[in-house]
Structures are given as C-alpha cells and as structure tokens.
C-alpha positions, -999 to 999 in steps of 0.1 A, spaced: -210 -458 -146 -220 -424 -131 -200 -434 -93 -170 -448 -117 -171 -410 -136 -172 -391 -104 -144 -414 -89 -122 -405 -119 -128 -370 -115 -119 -368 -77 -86 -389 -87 -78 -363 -110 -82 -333 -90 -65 -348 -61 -33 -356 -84 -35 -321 -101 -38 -303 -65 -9 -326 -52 16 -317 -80 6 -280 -80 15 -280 -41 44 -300 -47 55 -272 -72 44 -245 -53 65 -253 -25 95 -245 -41 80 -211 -57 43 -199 -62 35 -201 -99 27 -170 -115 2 -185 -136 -26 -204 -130 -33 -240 -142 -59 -258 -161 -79 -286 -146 -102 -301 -177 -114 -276 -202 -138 -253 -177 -115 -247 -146 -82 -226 -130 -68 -233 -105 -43 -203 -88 -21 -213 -60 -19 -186 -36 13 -179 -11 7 -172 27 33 -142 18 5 -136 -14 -23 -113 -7 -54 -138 -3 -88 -131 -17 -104 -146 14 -84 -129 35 -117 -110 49 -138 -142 54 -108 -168 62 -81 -158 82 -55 -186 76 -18 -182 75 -12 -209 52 -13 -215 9 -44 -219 -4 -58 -230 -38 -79 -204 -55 -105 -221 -87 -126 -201 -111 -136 -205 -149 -110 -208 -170 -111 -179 -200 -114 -195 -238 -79 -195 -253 -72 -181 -279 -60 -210 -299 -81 -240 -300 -59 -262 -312 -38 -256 -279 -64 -255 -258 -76 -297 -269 -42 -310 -263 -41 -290 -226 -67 -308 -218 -54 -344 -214 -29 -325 -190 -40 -307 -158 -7 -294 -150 0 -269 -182 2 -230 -172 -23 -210 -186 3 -180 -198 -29 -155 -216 -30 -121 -197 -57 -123 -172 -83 -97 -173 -102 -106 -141 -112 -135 -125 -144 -155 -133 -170 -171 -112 -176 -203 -118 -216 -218 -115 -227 -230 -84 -232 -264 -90 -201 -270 -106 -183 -254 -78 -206 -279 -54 -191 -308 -78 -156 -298 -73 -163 -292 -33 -176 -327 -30 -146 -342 -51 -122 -326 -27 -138 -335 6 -136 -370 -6 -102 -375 -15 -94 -359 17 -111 -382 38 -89 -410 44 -113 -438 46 -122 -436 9 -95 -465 0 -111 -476 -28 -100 -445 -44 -62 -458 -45 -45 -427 -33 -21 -443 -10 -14 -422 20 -30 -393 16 -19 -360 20 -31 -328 42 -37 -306 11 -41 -267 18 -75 -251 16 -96 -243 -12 -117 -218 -20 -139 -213 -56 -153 -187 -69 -193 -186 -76 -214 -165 -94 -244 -164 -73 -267 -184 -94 -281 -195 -63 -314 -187 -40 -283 -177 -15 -266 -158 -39 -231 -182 -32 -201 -165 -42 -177 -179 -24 -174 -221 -16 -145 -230 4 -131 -263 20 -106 -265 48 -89 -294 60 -87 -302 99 -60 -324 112 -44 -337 140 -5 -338 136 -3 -350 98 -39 -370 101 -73 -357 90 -101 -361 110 -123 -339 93 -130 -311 71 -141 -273 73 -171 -263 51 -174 -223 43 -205 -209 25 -204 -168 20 -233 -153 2 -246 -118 -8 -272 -98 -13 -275 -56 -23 -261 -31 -27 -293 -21 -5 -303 11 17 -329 -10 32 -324 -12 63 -351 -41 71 -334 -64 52 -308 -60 77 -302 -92 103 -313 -94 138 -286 -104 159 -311 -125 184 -320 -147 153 -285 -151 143 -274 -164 176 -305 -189 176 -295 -199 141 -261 -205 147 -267 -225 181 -295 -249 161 -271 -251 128 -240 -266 155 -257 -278 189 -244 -249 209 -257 -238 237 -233 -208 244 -218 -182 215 -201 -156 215 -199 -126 192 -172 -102 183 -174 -67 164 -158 -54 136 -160 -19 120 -139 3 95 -146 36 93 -130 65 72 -114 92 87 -102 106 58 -105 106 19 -91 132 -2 -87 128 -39 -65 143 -65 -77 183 -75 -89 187 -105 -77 215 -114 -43 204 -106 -19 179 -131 -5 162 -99 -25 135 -92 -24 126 -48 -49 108 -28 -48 107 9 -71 75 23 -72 74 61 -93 50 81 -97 27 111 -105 -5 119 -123 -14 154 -127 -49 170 -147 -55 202 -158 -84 222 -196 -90 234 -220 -74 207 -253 -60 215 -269 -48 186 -266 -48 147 -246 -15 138 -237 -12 172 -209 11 176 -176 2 192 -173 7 225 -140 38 237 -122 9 250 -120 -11 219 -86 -21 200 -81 0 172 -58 4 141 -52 36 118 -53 27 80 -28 50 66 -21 50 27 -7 87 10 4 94 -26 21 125 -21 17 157 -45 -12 175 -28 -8 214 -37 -25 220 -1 2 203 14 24 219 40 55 201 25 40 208 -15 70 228 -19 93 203 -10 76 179 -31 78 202 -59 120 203 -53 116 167 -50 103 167 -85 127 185 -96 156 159 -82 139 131 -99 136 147 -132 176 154 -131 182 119 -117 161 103 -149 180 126 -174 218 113 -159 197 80 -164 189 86 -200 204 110 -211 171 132 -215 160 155 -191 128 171 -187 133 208 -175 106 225 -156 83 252 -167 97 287 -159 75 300 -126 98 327 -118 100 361 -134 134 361 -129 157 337 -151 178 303 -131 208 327 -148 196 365 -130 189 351 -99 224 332 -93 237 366 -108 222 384 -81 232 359 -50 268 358 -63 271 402 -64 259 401 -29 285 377 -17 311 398 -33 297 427 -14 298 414 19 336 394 13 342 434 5 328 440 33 353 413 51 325 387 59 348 365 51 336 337 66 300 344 52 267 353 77 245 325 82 221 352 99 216 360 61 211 324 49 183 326 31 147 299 40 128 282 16 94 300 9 67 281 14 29 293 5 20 305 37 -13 318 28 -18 277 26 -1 269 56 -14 285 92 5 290 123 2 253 135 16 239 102 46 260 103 60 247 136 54 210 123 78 216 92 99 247 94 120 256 68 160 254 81 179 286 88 213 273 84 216 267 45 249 269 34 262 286 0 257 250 -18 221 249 -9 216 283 -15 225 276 -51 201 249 -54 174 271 -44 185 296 -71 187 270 -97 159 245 -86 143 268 -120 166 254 -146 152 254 -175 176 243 -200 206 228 -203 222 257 -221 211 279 -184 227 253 -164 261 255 -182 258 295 -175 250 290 -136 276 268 -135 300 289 -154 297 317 -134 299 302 -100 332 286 -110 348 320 -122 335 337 -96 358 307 -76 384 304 -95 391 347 -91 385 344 -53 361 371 -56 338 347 -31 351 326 -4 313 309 6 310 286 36 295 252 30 284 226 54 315 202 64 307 166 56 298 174 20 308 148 -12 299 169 -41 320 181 -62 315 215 -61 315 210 -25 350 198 -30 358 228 -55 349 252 -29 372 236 -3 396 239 -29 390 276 -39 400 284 -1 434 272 -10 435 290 -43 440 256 -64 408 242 -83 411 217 -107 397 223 -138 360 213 -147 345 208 -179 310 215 -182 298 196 -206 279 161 -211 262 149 -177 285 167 -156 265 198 -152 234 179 -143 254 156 -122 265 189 -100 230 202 -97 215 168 -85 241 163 -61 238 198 -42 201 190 -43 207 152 -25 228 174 4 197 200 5 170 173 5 187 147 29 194 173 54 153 189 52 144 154 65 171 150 90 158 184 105 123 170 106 126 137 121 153 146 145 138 183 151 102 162 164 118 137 180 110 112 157 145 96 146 180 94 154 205 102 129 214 67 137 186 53 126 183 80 96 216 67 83 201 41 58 185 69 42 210 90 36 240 73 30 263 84 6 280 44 -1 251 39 -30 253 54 -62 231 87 -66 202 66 -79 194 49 -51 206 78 -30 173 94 -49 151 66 -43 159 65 -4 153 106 -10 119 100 -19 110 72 10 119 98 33 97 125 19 69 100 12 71 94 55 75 134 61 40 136 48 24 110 66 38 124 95 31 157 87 -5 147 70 -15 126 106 -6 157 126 -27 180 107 -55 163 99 -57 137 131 -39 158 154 -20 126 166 7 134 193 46 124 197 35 93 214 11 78 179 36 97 156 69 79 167 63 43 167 43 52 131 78 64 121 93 33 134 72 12 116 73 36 82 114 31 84 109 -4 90 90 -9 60 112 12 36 147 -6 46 133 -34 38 113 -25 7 113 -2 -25 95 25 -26 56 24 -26 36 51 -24 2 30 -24 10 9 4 -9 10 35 8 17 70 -12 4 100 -8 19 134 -22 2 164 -45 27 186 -70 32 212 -105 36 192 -116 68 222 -81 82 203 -102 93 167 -135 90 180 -145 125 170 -140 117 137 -162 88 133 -188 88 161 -214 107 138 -207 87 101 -220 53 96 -193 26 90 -180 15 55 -176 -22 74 -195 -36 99 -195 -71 113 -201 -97 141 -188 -127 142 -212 -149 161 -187 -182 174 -190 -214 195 -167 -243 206 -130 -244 209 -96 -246 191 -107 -271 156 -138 -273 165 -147 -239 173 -171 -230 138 -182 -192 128 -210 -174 116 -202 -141 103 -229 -111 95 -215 -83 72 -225 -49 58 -202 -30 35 -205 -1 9 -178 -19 -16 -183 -48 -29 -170 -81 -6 -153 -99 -35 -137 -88 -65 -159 -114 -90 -189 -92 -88 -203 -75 -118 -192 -42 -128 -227 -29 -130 -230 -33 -95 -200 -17 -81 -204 13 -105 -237 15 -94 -225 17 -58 -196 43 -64 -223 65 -74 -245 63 -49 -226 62 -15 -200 84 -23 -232 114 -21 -260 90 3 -266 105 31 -261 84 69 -299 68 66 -296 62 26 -263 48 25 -264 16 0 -249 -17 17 -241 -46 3 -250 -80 27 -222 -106 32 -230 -138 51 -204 -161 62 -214 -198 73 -193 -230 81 -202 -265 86 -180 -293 98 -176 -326 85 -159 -352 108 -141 -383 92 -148 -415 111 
C-alpha cells in the first residue's frame, strides 16, 4: 500500500513538472503552481535570475519548490488541490523553506521518474526534465537548506542523475570552526574514489560602499567591489594571488552631494521635473536657492547683451560665455580636469542656466516674455549653437531676419521651451565628456541624443548618459582607473543602455587584472571566500564547495539572523568579523 502511495506520488509530480515545462517553454509563468496542498513549484528562465546561481552554475530552466503559503480562501484552496497545474495568483511575501524530509520525499520521487528503467511506473518515454532545486529549512544535524537534483544525459538519454546538498552554519566569528582545506581534499577523494583534485578560489571583496547622507533628502548609494578567481589553493582564506582574473562590481544610484557632477545632477533634476509636468500637466517647481529671482537674473543677462550689441558685438563674445559653477571647495584640482564645465555655451544655454531656478509658472511666462520682446525689438541679436531644434532656437534664427512668428505663452508651451533648451544644454555636457576623454565617438553617442524620439524619451536617454558620467567619473576618482579600464567600461555601459531602460541599480561588471585594485583590498578581509575542491571530467566531474560570507547564502534564512549580521559586520573589526559557513556537496547516481 505504502510502495503503491509513493508510486502515485512520483506519477504526479512527474506529470505536473512535465506540463509546467511544457508551458514554460513558450513563456515562464509569472506565478508559481501548486503541487498537493503543501508545495510550489516556480519555474525559473535561464534569462531569470536563479537562486542557485552561487552554488549551480547552469545555463538552463530550472524548477524552484518551497512551502506553499495558506490561501486565503479555503474553499479555493480544496478544489486546487485535485489539480497540480492551477497558478497560485496571492502576492508573495517571501519564499518558504520547506522541512527536510519532505524535501528528501520529493528528491527521491524525482530521481525515480527520471531514471528510465522504472517502467513499471508507466511514463512512456521519459523526458530529460530540467533541474530542481528545493528549498529547506535547516531542520537538519547539517543544517540543509538547499536540496537539488540535476539530470545527466547523453544526447536525449539519461544515464544518471546529479545529487546537490548545501548546508549552513553561523553567522560565526569563530574562526576554529573554520574548515581545513587538507581534510576537505581527503573528504572529497573518499566521498568519490579520487585520487587527484583540484581546487579553485573564489573571493569578493568591497572596494567601495557609500550610503545615502543623512543629512541630505537625496538618497545615492555607490557599491563597488571585485570578484577574484584563482587556480591551485593553498590555504583557507588564502588571498588571491596578483595574477588572478579579476572583475569590478560596479552598481551607482546617482545624487551624491559630494559628487563632482552633483551639480549636473541637480540640473538633471530639474529636466525631469519639467518633463513630468508636460507629462501631467503638474509641475513641481524647485525651491528658490538663489538670492536673486529666475526673473532678475534673465533681466540682468539680457541688459548686458544690449550693452555689448551697443557696443557692436554683434555677433556676441563667446570669451564671455559664461561656465557652470560647480562647488569647488568639494571638488580639488584632479576632479576638475575629469569633468570641466564647457566654455562655449551659447545664448540658449545661457538662458537655461538663468532660469534652471524657476520657480513658478507665473516666472516662467515673465522670462519668457522678456526674452521674446527683447527679440522681437532687435535690441539683441544672440548667437546660438547651429544644429539646434528648439523653438526658440528657431525664433532666434528668425529674429536675425527680423520676422518671428508669434508665440503664445500659455498652457505647456512655456515649459515645453525651457525643457527643450535644457535637452540641447544637457546632451551637449555629455558629448563634451565622453568625447573630451576619449571615451566615445559622436557616432556611437548618437543613440543618446537623437532628436527622432519624442522629448520623453529624449529625457530618459538624458539620464542614461548622466547615470554613465558618474560611473566614469566616480571609478576615476575613487579607483583611479585609467583610459584603458574606463573605455571598454563605457563600451559596455552603452551596450547595456541601448538595449535597455534605464536602471540605476543595475550592476556593471568590468573584467580586470586583480594586481589592478589590490591596494584597496590587500589589508580587509573578504565578504566571499571560497574553494571549490573538484575531480573527474566533463559529466562526471563532481564538486565540493567550502564557503565563508558575511551575508547570508540564501534568501530563505530568518530575518533574525541577517539583522543580527547587519549589525555586527558592518562595525567588526578584520579578526571579529561574523561569517556565515556554506557547504556545497554533490553525489552522483548512475542509471544502469
């Protein structure tokens, strides 16, 4: 009765797996499904990020299975269960282990309907499913938190199956709980015959963390780090030999005040808040900084023009174009000749440096009313940039012919004017950057500042170019990288933002030579550190894996722990640093 039960239950997990991949190969579910009345089961895309991604590095789906939550609704939750494949639709608020020996139970129903000589099970010709992985609470001696099951095959047979056990232990600053690599090597050559292994390091460290001010309403985090991978390990915690293979962790949120390029941001701000308010129809004026009004200050730029056409500067003197003022008591000698500010701003973006204080609609109109007189009278005949598709760009060019057509400042149009002379500003501060360094072509700028999208988009490509600026800016600053680490990290920046929307969490990797950062980690212990201890060769080679981190390894942990750990290794000192101990173990299972 009990073998009849269990046969039951491996038929019915192999058809529920089978229809969910079925499904999923025409588009990864967004909601995971219900096997019985105890257990989800999430399909996960190879495009998805994986949750095993740092014990199993496959490049295929996978199946995902922890507890299901209790529905809300009983009476829907009996009639799910005579069906495996209904979509659990409540909001998820974290995933949930399941217990050990259920997850064992489910392990064992899956490595039998994947073995191909269990006929009596009726499956017909069975199929490679993809790999699964459950989730365990560590109710275990071992502290199991992870199961998983792979699949081996040969062409579109199975011949075996991959058995993964991770456990762990801490968080822990003891470091006599720590492994001894000798032992490990002896217990992975008993565990799987060998009689050769080799081992391969791993270590993150952090370069650089810097968190929002708190004294500050703009909230920015800058989170640099590396990760190092070596052949032939000698020690537990060794550290990575200069000739290791290294790559730069890079993730920004821009909006640091002690940014070289805060000012910028600041304008950038400003541009957004005009683009949401042609969006809907609200927009949210900035706090007067100036003493002087958005009104005075246009005042004052448009007498002097009218003294020096008096003065038959006709043509207007770029030597007295005015710069954008950064702080400079925040930014030293060095910074400056990263990002300077152009000389060669014409009367357009003058303006918008005049009237980046706005702080009403009702000051707009006035700006704008007087520049247009002021036009329309020929009392200034300002030089603008050629190239330029705003309109008052295009009312200047007509000014010179003493024929404007008539504007009406009111509704959008006003806010429309100012956004546009502050695109033409913007675009052109980056162009100067990335072309100024060496880092772009205008070529290969053009994506980002085309004109052929509507302003909106213009905006958003606006703020993947600044977003870049101060990763560039930020990695030759703080890591003093050179042209030859800053321009394929450009390369790879543009890359990703043709291609993409804007994403200011996202982490850019650069590939590296470790001796390249060195000084900044050689004396701070690592956040990661790992060997990978390996024998045999292609699908049979099998891994043991020994891992200290200071966050926890998976995401199912309790929250006690990982609060607990925030607090104490953000302040621990190198020899009191609290780890947490991962091991990773697999088994193989051949089918004869």
């Amino acid at each position: 009765m009990v073998v009849e039960q269990r046969w039951r239950g491996a038929v019915g997990l192999y058809q529920s797996l089978l229809r969910i991949y079925e499904e999923g190969r025409e588009s990864i579910p967004e909601h995971p499904y219900l096997l019985e009345s105890d257990v989800e089961i999430c399909l996960i895309g190879d495009s998805c990020e994986s949750p095993v991604e740092r014990f199993w590095h496959g490049n295929t789906m996978i199946y995902v299975l922890q507890k299901a939550r209790p529905s809300e609704d009983s009476d829907s939750m009996e009639e799910s269960k005579a069906d495996a494949s209904v979509l659990l639709t409540k909001e998820n608020s974290g995933p949930v282990p399941l217990s050990v020996r259920r997850a064992k139970q489910l392990i064992s129903l899956f490595t039998m309907v994947q073995n191909p000589n269990m006929t009596h099970l009726k499956l017909g010709e069975v199929v490679v499913l993809p790999p699964l992985w459950i989730r365990c609470d560590g109710s275990d001696p071992e502290h199991t938190c992870w199961l998983g099951a792979e699949p081996l095959k040969a062409g579109n047979k199975i011949m075996g199956i991959n058995l993964h056990m991770v456990t762990c232990d801490g968080p822990t600053a003891d470091k006599t709980c720590f492994a001894n690599l000798g032992e490990l090597k002896m217990q992975h050559k008993i565990m799987h015959h060998s009689s050769v292994v080799t081992t391969k390091g791993f270590a993150q460290y952090e370069l650089l963390r810097a968190a929002a001010l708190e004294d500050t309403i703009v909230e920015s985090e800058i989170n640099i780090s590396v990760d190092i991978t070596w052949n032939t390990v000698d020690k537990i915690l060794d550290t990575p030999p200069l000739i290791s293979a290294a790559t730069l962790n890079i993730a920004l949120e821009p909006g640091d005040p002690r940014s070289p390029v805060y000012q910028l941001y600041r304008e950038l701000q400003f541009l957004l808040a005009l683009a949401e308010g042609l969006k809907t129809g609200v927009t949210k004026w900035p706090e007067p900084l100036e003493p002087e009004s958005a009104v005075e200050l246009v005042q004052e730029f448009l007498a002097d023009l009218k003294r020096k056409l008096d003065g038959c500067c006709v043509s207007g003197n770029r030597d007295g174009m005015e710069k954008i003022q950064c702080d400079t008591e925040a930014v030293d000698s060095s910074i400056k000749s990263i990002f300077s500010e152009r000389g060669d701003l014409d009367f357009a973006e003058q303006l918008w440096c005049k009237m980046k204080c706005v702080s009403s609609y009702q000051e707009l109109m006035a700006c704008f009313t007087l520049i247009l007189e002021s036009l329309e009278r020929g009392e200034i005949q300002p030089w603008i940039h050629q190239g330029s598709s705003s309109l008052l760009s295009k009312l200047i060019q007509q000014s010179y012919h003493g024929k404007m057509e008539a504007v009406s400042l009111t509704g959008i149009t006003p806010i429309q004017m100012l956004l546009e002379i502050g695109l033409d500003k913007m675009k052109k501060d980056y162009v100067n950057f990335f072309i100024g360094q060496e880092l772009a072509t205008l070529t290969y700028l053009d994506y980002f500042i085309s004109t052929s999208v509507d302003l909106q988009e213009q905006v958003h490509r606006v703020q993947k170019l600044h977003h870049m600026l101060e990763i560039m800016v930020s990695c030759t600053v703080l890591l003093q990288l050179k042209h030859e680490n800053l321009f394929p990290l450009t390369q790879i920046c543009m890359k990703y933002y043709r291609e993409n929307p804007l994403d200011e969490k996202h982490v850019f990797q650069l590939p590296i030579g470790s001796a390249l950062v060195k000084k900044f980690y050689q004396d701070s212990p690592p956040e990661v550190w790992k060997v990978d201890i390996s024998s045999g060769h292609g699908p049979k080679e099998v891994k043991t894996s020994w891992q200290v981190s200071t966050n926890p390894p998976v995401e199912h942990m309790t929250s006690n722990n990982t609060s607990f750990l925030s607090d104490s290794t953000v302040n621990a000192s190198t020899q009191d640093r609290m780890y947490f101990i991962t091991v990773v173990k697999c088994s193989q299972v051949h089918f004869r």
